[in-house]
Structures are given as structure tokens and as C-alpha cells.
C-alpha positions, 0 to 999 in steps of 0.5 A: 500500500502506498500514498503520495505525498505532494511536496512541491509542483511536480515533485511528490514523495512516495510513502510506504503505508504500514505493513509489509515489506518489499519483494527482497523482504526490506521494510523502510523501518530496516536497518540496511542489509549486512554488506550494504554500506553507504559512505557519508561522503567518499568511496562508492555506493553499493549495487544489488549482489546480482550486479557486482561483477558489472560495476566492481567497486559500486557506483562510484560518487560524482559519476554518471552511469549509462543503462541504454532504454528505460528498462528494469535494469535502471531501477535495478541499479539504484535499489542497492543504494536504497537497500543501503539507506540512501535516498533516491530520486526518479525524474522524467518516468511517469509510467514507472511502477513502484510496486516493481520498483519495491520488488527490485529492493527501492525502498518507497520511504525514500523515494522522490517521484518527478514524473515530467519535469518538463523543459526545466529538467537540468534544474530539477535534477540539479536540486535533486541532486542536492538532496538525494544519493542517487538520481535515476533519469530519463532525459526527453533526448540528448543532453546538450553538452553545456547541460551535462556538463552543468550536472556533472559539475554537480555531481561532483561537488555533491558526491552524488550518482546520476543512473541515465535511462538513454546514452550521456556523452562521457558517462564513466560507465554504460550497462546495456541489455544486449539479449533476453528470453522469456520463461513461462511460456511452453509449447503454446501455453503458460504465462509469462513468469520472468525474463532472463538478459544478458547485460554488457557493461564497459566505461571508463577508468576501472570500468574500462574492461568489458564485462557481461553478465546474465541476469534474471531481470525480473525473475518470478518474484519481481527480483534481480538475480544471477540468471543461474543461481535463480534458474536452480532455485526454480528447479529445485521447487519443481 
């Protein structure tokens, strides 16, 4: 169950009504999880396990990550952040579903919700930015260079993340799906129950090297995890 609470024209917070938790069993009033840690101003915040050999070392701060398309993959690579207590924007995603984003691990507690900042975005996540760890963005098309340099400017100076649903000139790292095969249907009947993606991951500096990885991306419980160690589990229920 959730509420929305208007903070601001076009900026509302999402906040989790009492009771029950997400998909991966995180309730706002959780402490963060063992291994999750989120670093008071330095170093790097931290990724859902699924996604440690695509980003070693987390999300570096005053960085901005490239995810291809909007997809689950973007709302996957915040969800470590939030499963680790940080607070998290989303701008520019009007469809977005926070009952899936809380299945991934985004915590609604700390959640902002800017469905359409219009034509004044880089303002709007420049003030986001200011308040929140990470902000997750769909631009309405090509940042120009004088706007992204603007917002890594920003970046930089607050220690931020910037996860961009679309290409950025200059992202240190870009994530994108490159296969993905549904499970559930067989021999013309079933349902669809979960999707299994190969993500490619490259970048710059540390992220240089390429990586890859398969992903179920959902898998049946709306979560992230590795293709194969989900794959057993299913097997293993039968």
C-alpha cells in the first residue's frame, strides 16, 4: 500500500503505508542489509549482489552511469543504494511502477517521484541532486553538452550518482541489455513468469574492461538475480 505525498509542483514523495515489506523482504523501518554500506561522503555506493561483477567497486560518487532504454535494469541499479539507506530520486518516468520498483529492493520511504519535469529538467535534477544519493533519469533526448556538463559539475561537488535511462556523452560507465528470453511460456501455453538478459557493461577508468553478465531481470518474484543461481532455485521447487 502506498500514498503520495505532494511536496512541491511536480515533485511528490512516495510513502510506504504500514505493513509489509518489499519483494527482497526490506521494510523502510530496516536497518540496511549486512554488506550494504553507504559512505557519508567518499568511496562508492553499493549495487544489488546480482550486479557486482558489472560495476566492481559500486557506483562510484560524482559519476554518471549509462543503462541504454528505460528498462528494469535502471531501477535495478539504484535499489542497492536504497537497500543501503540512501535516498533516491526518479525524474522524467511517469509510467514507472513502484510496486516493481519495491520488488527490485527501492525502498518507497525514500523515494522522490518527478514524473515530467518538463523543459526545466537540468534544474530539477540539479536540486535533486542536492538532496538525494542517487538520481535515476530519463532525459526527453540528448543532453546538450553545456547541460551535462552543468550536472556533472554537480555531481561532483555533491558526491552524488546520476543512473541515465538513454546514452550521456562521457558517462564513466554504460550497462546495456544486449539479449533476453522469456520463461513461462511452453509449447503454446503458460504465462509469462520472468525474463532472463544478458547485460554488457564497459566505461571508463576501472570500468574500462568489458564485462557481461546474465541476469534474471525480473525473475518470478519481481527480483534481480544471477540468471543461474535463480534458474536452480526454480528447479529445485519443481
Amino acid at each position: 500500500m502506498f500514498d503520495i505525498v505532494t511536496m512541491e509542483t511536480g515533485i511528490s514523495q512516495v510513502r510506504r503505508l504500514p505493513g509489509g515489506g518489499n519483494c527482497n523482504g526490506v521494510s523502510p523501518n530496516d536497518a540496511p542489509r549486512p554488506g550494504y554500506r553507504v559512505l557519508p561522503g567518499s568511496g562508492a555506493l553499493p549495487v544489488l549482489p546480482a550486479l557486482d561483477e558489472l560495476l566492481p567497486g559500486g557506483l562510484a560518487r560524482g559519476s554518471v552511469v549509462a543503462a541504454g532504454r528505460w528498462s528494469l535494469l535502471c531501477l535495478a541499479l539504484a535499489a542497492g543504494a536504497s537497500v543501503a539507506g540512501a535516498w533516491c530520486a526518479v525524474a522524467g518516468v511517469p509510467q514507472l511502477g513502484v510496486s516493481a520498483a519495491a520488488c527490485v529492493g527501492l525502498d518507497p520511504a525514500r523515494m522522490l517521484l518527478v514524473a515530467d519535469p518538463g523543459t526545466a529538467w537540468p534544474q530539477v535534477v540539479a536540486s535533486l541532486l542536492d538532496g538525494c544519493e542517487l538520481v535515476l533519469l530519463r532525459p526527453p533526448g540528448h543532453a546538450p553538452a553545456q547541460v551535462r556538463r552543468r550536472l556533472e559539475a554537480v555531481l561532483r561537488r555533491c558526491g552524488g550518482v546520476l543512473v541515465v535511462a538513454g546514452d550521456w556523452d562521457g558517462a564513466q560507465a554504460r550497462l546495456l541489455v544486449t539479449r533476453q528470453e522469456w520463461a513461462g511460456i511452453e509449447a503454446g501455453h503458460g504465462r509469462l513468469r520472468a525474463r532472463r538478459v544478458l547485460v554488457a557493461a564497459d566505461g571508463r577508468g576501472a570500468a574500462a574492461r568489458p564485462r557481461t553478465q546474465w541476469l534474471w531481470l525480473p525473475a518470478p518474484d519481481g527480483s534481480v538475480g544471477l540468471a543461474d543461481q535463480v534458474l536452480s532455485e526454480m528447479q529445485d521447487a519443481g
